[in-house]
N, C-alpha and C positions, 0 to 999 in steps of 0.2 A: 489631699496628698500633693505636697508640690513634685513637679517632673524634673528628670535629673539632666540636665547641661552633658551635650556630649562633650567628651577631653580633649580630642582632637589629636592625643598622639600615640608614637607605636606602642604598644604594649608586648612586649616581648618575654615571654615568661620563660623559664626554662633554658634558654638559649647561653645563660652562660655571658652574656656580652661584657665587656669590659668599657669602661669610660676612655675616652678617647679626648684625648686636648689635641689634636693636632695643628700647630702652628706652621704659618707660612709667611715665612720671613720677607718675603717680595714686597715692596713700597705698594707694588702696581695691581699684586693681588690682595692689601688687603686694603686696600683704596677703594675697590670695589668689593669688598667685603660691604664697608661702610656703609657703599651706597644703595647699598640693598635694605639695609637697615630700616624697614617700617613699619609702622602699628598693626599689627596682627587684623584679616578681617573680621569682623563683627558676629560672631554665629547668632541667628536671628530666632534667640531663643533664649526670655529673660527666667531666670529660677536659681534651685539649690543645686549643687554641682553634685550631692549624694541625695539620698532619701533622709524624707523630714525625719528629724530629731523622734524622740519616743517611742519607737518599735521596739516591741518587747524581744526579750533575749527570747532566738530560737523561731521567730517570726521575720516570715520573708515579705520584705517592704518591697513590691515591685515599683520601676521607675515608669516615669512617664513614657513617649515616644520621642526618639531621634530628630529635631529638627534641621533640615539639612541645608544648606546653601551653594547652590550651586555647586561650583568646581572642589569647593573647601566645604564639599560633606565629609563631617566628623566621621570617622571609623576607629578602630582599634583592632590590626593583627595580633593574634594569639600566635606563641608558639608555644607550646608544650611537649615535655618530653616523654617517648613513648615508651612502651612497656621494657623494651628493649635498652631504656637510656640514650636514646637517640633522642634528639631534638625532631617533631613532626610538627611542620605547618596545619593551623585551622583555617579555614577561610578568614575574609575580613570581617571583626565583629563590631555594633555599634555597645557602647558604653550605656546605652536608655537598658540594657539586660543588667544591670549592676543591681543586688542586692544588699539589703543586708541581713545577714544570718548569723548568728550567733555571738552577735558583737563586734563584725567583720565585716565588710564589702568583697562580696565578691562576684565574680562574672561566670557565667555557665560558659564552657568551649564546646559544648555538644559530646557526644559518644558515651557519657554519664563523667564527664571531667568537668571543672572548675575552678577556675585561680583565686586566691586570695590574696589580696592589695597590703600592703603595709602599712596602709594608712588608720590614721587613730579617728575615728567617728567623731569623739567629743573634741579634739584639736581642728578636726576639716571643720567642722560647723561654726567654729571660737572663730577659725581664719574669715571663713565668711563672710559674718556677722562682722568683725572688725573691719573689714574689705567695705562693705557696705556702709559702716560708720563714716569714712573718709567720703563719701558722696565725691570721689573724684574720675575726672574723666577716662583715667586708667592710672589701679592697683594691680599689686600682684604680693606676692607671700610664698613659702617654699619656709617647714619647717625638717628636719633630719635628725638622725640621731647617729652618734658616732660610728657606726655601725653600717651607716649610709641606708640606713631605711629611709624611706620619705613616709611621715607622720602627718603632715598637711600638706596641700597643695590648691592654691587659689587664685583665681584673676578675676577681674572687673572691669568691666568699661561704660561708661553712658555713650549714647546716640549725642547727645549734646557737650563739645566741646567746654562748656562750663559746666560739666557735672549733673549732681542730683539724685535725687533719692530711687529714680529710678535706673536699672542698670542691666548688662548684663552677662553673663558667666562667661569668661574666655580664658581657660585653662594657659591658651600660649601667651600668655604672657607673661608665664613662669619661665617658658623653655622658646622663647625669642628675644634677640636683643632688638630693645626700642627703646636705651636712654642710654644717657653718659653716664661712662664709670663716675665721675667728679673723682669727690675725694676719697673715695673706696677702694683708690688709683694707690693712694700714698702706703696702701701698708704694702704693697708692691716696692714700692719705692721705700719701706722702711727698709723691708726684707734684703734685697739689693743693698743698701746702706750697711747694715749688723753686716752684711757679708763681706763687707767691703772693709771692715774694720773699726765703723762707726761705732760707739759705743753710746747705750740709752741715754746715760748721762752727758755725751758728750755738749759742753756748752757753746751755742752762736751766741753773739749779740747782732741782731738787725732791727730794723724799724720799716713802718709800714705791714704789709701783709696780710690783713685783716681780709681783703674779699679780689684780690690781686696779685699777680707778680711783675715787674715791671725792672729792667735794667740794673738800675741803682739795688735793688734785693742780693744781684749775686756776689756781689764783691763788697769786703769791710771799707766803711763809709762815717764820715764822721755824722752823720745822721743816724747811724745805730744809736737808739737811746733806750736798749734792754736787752739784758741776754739771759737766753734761757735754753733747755735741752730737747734732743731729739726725740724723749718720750712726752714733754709739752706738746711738742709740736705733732705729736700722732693722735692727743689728746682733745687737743683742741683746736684742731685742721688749720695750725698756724700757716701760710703759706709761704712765708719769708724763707724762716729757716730752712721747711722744705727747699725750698729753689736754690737756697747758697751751701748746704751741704750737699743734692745733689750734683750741682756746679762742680762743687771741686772735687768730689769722690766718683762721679758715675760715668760713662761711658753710656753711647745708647744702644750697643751690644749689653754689658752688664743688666740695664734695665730691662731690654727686651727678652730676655734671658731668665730674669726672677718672675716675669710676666708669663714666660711657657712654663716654666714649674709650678708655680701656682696656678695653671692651670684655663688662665684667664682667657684664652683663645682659642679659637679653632670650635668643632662640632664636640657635642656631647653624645655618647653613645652609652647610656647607662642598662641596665637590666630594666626593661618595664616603662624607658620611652626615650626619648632622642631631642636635641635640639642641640642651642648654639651658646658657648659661654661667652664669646664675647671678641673683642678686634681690638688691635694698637695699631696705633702708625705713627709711627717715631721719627724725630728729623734725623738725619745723616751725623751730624756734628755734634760737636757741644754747644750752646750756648743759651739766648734766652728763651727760644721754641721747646729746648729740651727740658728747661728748668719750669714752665709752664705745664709740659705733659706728664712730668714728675711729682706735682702738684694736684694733677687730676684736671688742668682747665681744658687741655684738650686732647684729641690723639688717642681716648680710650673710648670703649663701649663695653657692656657688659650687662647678662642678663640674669634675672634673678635666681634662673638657676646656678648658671654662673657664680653668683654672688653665696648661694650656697656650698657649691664646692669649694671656693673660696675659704669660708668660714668653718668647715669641717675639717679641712687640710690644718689650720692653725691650729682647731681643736684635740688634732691629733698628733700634734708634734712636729709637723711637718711628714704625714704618712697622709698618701692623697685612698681613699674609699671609694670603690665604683656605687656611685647612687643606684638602689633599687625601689621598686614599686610594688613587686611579684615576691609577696612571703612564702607565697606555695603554690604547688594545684593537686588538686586532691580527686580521688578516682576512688568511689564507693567508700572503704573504710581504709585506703589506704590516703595517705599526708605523704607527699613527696617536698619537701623543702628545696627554696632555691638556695642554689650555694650564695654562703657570705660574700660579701661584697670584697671585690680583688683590693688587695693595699700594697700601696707602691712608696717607697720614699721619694719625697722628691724637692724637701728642704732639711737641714741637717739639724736635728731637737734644737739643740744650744740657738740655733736662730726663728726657732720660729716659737718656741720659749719666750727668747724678747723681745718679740713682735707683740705675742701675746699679753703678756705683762703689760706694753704699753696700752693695747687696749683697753685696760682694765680703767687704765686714768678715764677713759673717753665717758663711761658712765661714772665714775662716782668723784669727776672733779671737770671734766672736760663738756664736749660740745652736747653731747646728751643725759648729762648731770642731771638737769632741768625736769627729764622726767623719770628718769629712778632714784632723785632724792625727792620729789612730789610726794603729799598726802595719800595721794591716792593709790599710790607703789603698795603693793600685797607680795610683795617678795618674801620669804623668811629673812627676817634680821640677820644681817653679817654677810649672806649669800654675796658673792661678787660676779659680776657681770661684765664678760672680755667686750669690745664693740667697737664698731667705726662709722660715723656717720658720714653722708655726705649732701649736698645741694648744688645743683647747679640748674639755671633756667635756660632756655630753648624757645624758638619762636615756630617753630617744624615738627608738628605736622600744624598746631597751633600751638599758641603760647599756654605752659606748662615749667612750670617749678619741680624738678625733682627731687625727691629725700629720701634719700638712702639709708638703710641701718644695715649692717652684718654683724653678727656677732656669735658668741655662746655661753653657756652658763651652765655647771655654775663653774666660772671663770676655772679654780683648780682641780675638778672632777669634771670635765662637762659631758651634762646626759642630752644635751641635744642643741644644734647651731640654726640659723635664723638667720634668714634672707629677706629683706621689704624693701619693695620698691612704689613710692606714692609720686604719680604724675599730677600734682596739683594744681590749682588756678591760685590767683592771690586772693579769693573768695575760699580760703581752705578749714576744714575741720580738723582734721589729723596729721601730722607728724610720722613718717616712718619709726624712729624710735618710740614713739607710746606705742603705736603698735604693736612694735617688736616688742615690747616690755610686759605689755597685756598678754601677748601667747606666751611668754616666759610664765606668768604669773598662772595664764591654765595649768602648763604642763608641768610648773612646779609645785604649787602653792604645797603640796605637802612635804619638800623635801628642807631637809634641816643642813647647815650651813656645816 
């Protein structure tokens, strides 16, 4: 029996919490937001983050024991609500209690109660397993459904800066930011743009762009030798266009602005755990600094939960979902359900419609074509796939390649969004988007286009 990796964060059941983006517009506080920003510690405990695979329906899989590390011993507070419909605290609980029962994970609270996790068994163990494929020195993964359930939840990291087959469970690196937004930046910056009057079609011609932005990009130049549109360009993370329509459409109020609605900032406070979506730090003015961070090259951060909220919100028209963890807790034969996850609008359909739509280029013509038009793709035929990749490398904490995917599927009905984040070496296995494409293909493979 392999032992279960403790989570490491709150679990708050019952409690009602509402997801929280709260943005702070100050240079100076989110400067130091940034610099906070580090690799999660290591909990010193390598395994499966739930109980092995094959326990029979109705068989309780007990976990291994809590490994603890010092100051960042893993716990998880319970709150559950009491008979009264009051929210009552349990003491702190560790996650090594996590069962599985009846095709469910759940945790005992004492006094004959119990919560049950929203999490899908055979997608936690898919996430994994593919975590582990990448042999990189820190993954992470975060799958949801419109609904804001969390259906997977995964992290990874090796002891050795160059990866490896050996690894081990670090849940926060779901719910910490430790990478750059890159280009995961730009659907911010598309959303901003449609708002602004941009239209998908709208056509630039520029030149250069390919892995830069650089002066000559924001103004027409007789070196423009192609023009093409602003859903190319969300497509295929052109960076020109990006930089010369943000140029001349955006303000760094306007961007900062589609950046707190979508949610990309500030602390996460969802039902059943807590963390951090992510930090901008935008320059003052307009010009090449701004069209660089518009781009995704610098000035963002974002974490994989983040990246999920992110990707739900589009999925939902622009209606942001408080993420949950906590399906229930249950008291002898009573099921007390947690409420639905809270929904807020906080982009207007019509724009996050054509954001979406452009994603849709991103897999089946754009930057992660490559692996949902592959042999190997077990998608249902026709199904379409919204998404946005991104890459950018870093030399801090060491050098690491990151590859981003968010997206959902199936692009015009979606039953669930998808967050991956792979810290790579240039000795790499996997790709964020195969990834992301491979949990598509667990949670789908039966649904018909």
């Amino acid at each position: 029996m392999r032992q279960i990796a403790a989570l490491g964060l709150s679990i708050l059941a019952m409690a009602g919490l509402a997801y929280h983006a709260k943005a702070n517009r100050s240079a100076e506080a989110l400067a130091a937001a940034q610099g906070q920003v580090t690799a999660p510690t290591a909990l010193a405990h390598a395994g499966s983050f739930f109980p092995v695979a094959g326990t029979p329906s109705g068989a309780v899989a007990p976990a291994g024991p809590l490994v603890r590390t010092g100051a960042a011993a893993a716990t998880a507070q319970v709150a559950a609500a009491g008979a009264s419909g009051q929210a009552g605290t349990f003491g702190a609980l560790d996650l090594s209690r996590a069962v599985l029962r009846d095709g469910a994970y759940e945790i005992d609270l004492g006094r004959g109660r119990r919560a049950r996790l929203t999490l899908d068994p055979k997608l936690q163990r898919a996430a994994e397993k593919l975590l582990e494929r990448t042999r990189a020195p820190r993954a992470a993964a975060i799958v949801m459904a419109p609904d804001g359930r969390i259906l997977a939840l995964a992290g990874r990291r090796t002891e050795s800066p160059r990866g490896g087959k050996e690894g081990t469970t670090d849940p926060r690196l779901v719910t910490e930011v430790w990478a750059p937004a890159a280009s995961i930046f730009k659907l911010v910056t598309a959303t901003a743009l449609v708002r602004a009057g941009v239209t998908p079609k709208k056509k630039v011609c520029f030149h250069g762009g390919v892995r830069s932005v650089m002066e000559s990009n924001l103004a027409d130049s007789p070196r423009d030798n192609r023009c093409e549109d602003l859903s190319f360009a969300v497509a295929h993370s052109q960076n020109a266009i990006i930089a010369k329509l943000s140029h001349k459409h955006l303000s760094p109020k306007a961007l900062s602005l589609a950046a707190e609605d979508l949610g990309f900032t500030g602390a996460v406070e969802a039902t059943g755990l807590s963390g951090n979506a992510g930090s901008i730090l935008l320059p003052a003015s307009n010009g090449i600094e701004l069209a660089k961070a518009a781009a995704g090259f610098r000035g963002s951060e974002l974490s994989v939960l983040g990246g999920g909220v992110l990707a739900n919100t589009l999925a939902n028209r622009g209606v942001e979902v408080t993420p949950t963890l906590i399906a229930a807790v249950i008291e002898g034969d009573e099921v007390r359900a947690t409420p639905p996850g809270k929904r807020r609008r906080v982009v207007d359909a019509k724009v996050a419609d054509a954001v979406a739509d452009m994603m849709v280029g991103t897999c089946a013509e754009g930057s992660a074509a490559k692996a949902f038009r592959s042999r190997e793709n077990s998608l249902p035929k026709g199904l379409k796939v919204a998404g946005k990749t991104g890459t950018l490398s870093r030399s801090e904490p060491f050098p690491m390649e990151y590859s981003w995917f968010v997206g959902f599927a199936p692009a015009d009905a979606p039953q669930l969004s998808v967050s991956v984040l792979i810290g790579n070496t240039d000795d790499w296995w996997l790709k964020g988007h195969t990834v992301a494409r491979e949990l598509f293909e667990e949670a789908l493979h039966d649904s018909r286009p």
